[in-house]
C-alpha positions in Angstrom: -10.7 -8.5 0.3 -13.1 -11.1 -1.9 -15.7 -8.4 -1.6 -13.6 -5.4 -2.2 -12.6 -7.4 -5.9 -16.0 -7.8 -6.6 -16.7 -4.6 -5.9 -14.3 -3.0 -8.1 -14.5 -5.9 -10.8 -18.3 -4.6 -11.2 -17.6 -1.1 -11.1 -14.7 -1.4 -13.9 -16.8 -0.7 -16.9 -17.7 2.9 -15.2 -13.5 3.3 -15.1 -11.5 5.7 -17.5 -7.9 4.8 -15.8 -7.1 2.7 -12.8 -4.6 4.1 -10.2 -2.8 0.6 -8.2 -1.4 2.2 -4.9 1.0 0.2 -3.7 3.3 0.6 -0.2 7.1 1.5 -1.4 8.5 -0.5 1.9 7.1 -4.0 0.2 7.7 -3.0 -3.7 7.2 -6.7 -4.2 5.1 -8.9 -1.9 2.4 -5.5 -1.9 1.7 -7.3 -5.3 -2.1 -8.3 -5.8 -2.3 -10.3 -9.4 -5.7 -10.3 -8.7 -6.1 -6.3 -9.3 -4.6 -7.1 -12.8 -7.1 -9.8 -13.5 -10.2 -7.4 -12.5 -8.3 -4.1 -14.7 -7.5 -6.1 -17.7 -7.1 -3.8 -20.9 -7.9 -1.0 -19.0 -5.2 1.6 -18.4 -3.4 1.5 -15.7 -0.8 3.9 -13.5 1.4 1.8 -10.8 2.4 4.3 -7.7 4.3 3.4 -5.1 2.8 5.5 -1.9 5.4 6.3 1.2 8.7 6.7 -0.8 9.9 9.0 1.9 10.0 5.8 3.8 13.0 3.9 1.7 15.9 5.2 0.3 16.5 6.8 -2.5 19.0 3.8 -3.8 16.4 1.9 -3.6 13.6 3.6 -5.0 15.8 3.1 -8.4 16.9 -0.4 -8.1 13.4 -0.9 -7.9 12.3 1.4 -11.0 15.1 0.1 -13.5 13.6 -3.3 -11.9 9.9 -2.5 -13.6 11.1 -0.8 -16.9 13.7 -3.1 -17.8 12.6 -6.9 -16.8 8.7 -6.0 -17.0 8.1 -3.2 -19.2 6.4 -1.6 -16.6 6.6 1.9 -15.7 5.9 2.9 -12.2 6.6 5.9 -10.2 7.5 6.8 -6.6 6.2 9.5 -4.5 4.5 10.6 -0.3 1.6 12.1 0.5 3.8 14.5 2.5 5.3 16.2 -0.4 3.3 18.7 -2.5 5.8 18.6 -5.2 5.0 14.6 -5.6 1.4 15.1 -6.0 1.2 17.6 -8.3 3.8 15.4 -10.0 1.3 12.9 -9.7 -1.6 15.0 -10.9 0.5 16.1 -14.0 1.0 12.3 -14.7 -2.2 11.1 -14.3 -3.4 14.4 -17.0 -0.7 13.0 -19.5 -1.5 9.4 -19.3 -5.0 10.2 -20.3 -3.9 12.1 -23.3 -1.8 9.3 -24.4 -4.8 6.3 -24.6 -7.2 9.2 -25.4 -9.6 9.4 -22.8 -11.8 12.0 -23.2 -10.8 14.6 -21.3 -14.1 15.6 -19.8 -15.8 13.6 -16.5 -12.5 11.4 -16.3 -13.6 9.0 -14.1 -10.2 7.0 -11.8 -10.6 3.9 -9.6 -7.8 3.4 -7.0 -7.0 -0.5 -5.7 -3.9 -1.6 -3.8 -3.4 -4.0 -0.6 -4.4 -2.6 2.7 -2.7 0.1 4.4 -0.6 1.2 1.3 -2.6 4.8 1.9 -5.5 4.7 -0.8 -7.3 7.1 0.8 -4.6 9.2 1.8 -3.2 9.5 -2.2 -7.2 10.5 -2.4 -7.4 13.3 -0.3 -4.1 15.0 -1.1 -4.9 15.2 -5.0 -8.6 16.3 -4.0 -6.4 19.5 -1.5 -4.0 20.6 -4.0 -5.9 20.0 -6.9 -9.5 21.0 -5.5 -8.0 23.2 -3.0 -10.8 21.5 -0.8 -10.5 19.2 2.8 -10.1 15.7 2.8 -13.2 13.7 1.6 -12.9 10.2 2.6 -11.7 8.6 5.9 -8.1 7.3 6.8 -7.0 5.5 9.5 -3.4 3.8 10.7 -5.4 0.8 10.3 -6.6 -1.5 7.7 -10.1 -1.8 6.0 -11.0 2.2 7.3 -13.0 2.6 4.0 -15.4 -0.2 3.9 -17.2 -0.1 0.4 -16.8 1.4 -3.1 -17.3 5.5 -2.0 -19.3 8.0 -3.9 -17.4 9.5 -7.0 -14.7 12.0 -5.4 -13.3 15.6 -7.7 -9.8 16.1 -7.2 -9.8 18.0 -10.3 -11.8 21.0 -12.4 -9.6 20.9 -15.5 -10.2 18.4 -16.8 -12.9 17.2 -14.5 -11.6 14.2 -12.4 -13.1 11.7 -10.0 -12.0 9.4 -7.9 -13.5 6.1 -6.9 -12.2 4.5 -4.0 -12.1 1.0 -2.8 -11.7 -0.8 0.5 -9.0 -2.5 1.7 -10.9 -5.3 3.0 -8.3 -7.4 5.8 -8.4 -6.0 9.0 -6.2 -6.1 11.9 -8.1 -9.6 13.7 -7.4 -11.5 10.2 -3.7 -12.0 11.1 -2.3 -12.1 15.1 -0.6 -9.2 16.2 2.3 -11.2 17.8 3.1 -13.3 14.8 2.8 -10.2 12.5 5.6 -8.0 14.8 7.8 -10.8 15.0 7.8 -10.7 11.0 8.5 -7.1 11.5 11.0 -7.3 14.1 13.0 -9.7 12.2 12.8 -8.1 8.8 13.8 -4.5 10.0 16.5 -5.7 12.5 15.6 -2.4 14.7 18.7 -0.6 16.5 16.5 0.2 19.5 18.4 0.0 22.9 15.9 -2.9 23.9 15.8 -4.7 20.8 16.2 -8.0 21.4 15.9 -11.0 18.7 13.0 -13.0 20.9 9.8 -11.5 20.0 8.3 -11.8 23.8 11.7 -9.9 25.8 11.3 -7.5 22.7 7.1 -7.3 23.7 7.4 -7.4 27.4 10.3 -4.3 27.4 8.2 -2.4 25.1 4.9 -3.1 26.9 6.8 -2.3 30.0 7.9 1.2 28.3 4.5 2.1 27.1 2.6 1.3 30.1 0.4 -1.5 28.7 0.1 -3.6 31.7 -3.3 -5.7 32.8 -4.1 -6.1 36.5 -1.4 -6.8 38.5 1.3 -5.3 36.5 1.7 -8.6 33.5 2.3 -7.1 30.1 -0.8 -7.1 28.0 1.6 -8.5 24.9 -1.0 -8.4 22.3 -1.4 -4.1 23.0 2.6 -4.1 22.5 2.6 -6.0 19.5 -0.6 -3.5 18.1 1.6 -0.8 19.0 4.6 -2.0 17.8 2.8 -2.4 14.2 1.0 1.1 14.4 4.4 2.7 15.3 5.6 1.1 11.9 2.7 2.1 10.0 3.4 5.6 10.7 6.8 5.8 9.7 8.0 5.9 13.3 11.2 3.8 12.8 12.3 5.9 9.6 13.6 4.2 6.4 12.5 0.5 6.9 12.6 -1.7 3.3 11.5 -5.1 3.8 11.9 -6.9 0.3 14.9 -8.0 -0.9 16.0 -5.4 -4.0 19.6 -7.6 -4.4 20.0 -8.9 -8.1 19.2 -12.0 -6.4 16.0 -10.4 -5.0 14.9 -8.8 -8.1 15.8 -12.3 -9.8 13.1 -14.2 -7.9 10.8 -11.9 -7.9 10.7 -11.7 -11.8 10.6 -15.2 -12.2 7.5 -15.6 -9.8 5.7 -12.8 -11.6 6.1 -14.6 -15.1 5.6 -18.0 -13.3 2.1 -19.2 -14.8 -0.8 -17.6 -12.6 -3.4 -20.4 -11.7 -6.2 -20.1 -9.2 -4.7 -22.1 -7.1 -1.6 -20.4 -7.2 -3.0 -17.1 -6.9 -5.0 -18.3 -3.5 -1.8 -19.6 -2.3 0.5 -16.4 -2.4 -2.7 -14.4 -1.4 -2.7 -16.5 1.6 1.0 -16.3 2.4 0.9 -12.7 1.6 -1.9 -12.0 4.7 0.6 -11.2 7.5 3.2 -9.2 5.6 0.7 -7.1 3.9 -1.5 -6.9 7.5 1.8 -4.9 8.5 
């Protein structure tokens, strides 16, 4: 992650507009204050990647939630759906009317957390827009793309790159067990062998799957990883795991206006590894 910041921090000056993916299940704790120290003045377009993966209730709460108590607009949209990127595309063409960016070699940087689908945003603008394949790798885990890539057209009028940067906290930074009993508790899943202890849940599932080590025992660590990948990929269907309440949206405002020292920002960084691992 420390390198990816560097990365992009030295790479900023090169940057017309800055694109900050972020996932749509964690609108909240997905969060880096750090990108916003490393953008500063530069403009900047928040999209929240997967919103096929919440509902649509939400997806406002959480909108009305960034215009009204942060005078922040941000918009919503999946990889899945044409419609959204061209949506996207059109947005992106406004946005750099409106702080008068020249219009000719427009040059984006996308940052966001791990997993949030960087790449993925990437290569679906560069298909519709470039009508060409996919140009950078993607993978259902973190930290696929491991440096700043090579300047990627997604568009010919106007002329648009794309610089990408890596996620930077792989899957061995946090333990699989800990991060799918987070999950497990936080979506409450109403799977016939859900259970509320992390290890019965495990040991069915491993059992199910057919991850056993010599002499039948349940390799728990492969059920957890799976576990995680099968939430990664949308396996489990509409799965929001910040609180959106007024009393959510009240917290979370006062810890975004909350003074932002070093220390602080280390902290939640810190207690933000497992969650944003998932």
């Amino acid at each position: 992650m420390a390198k990816g910041l560097r990365q992009a921090s030295e790479m900023m000056r090169k940057v017309d507009l800055v694109i900050e993916a972020r996932d749509a299940r964690v609108p909240f704790s997905a969060i880096n204050r750090e990108f916003e120290r490393i953008i500063g003045s530069k403009p900047r377009l928040i999209v929240y990647n997967k919103a096929d993966l919440i509902h649509f209730s939400a997806v406002k709460k959480i909108t009305t939630a960034f215009k009204e108590r942060l005078n922040q607009d941000v918009i919503f949209m999946s990889t899945k759906k044409d419609k959204h990127i061209y949506y996207f595309l059109d947005t992106i063409k406004d946005m750099a009317k409106t702080q008068k960016i020249p219009q000719s070699n427009l040059t984006l940087m996308m940052v966001g957390m791990p997993n949030v689908g960087k790449s993925s945003l990437i290569n679906s603008m560069r298909a519709l827009g470039m009508r060409r394949s996919k140009a950078l790798k993607t993978g259902a885990n973190p930290g696929v793309t491991r440096s700043i890539q090579n300047r990627v057209k997604i568009l010919q009028n106007p002329e648009t790159y794309f610089i990408d940067t890596p996620g930077g906290i792989r899957d061995d930074a946090a333990d699989p067990e800990i991060m799918a009993d987070y999950l497990l508790y936080h979506t409450k899943l109403k799977l016939p062998y859900a259970t509320d202890n992390i290890l019965d849940f495990l040991t069915i599932l491993g059992k199910r799957i057919g991850a056993l080590r010599t002499g039948g025992y349940v390799d728990i660590t492969a059920a957890a990883s799976h576990f995680i990948h099968k939430y990664r990929e949308g396996f489990f269907g509409r799965i929001l795991l910040d609180d959106v309440s007024e009393e959510g949206v009240n917290r979370f405002v006062e810890e975004y206006n909350a003074p932002q020292s070093l220390s602080n920002r280390q902290a939640r960084m810190a207690a933000r590894n497992n969650s944003n691992s998932i």
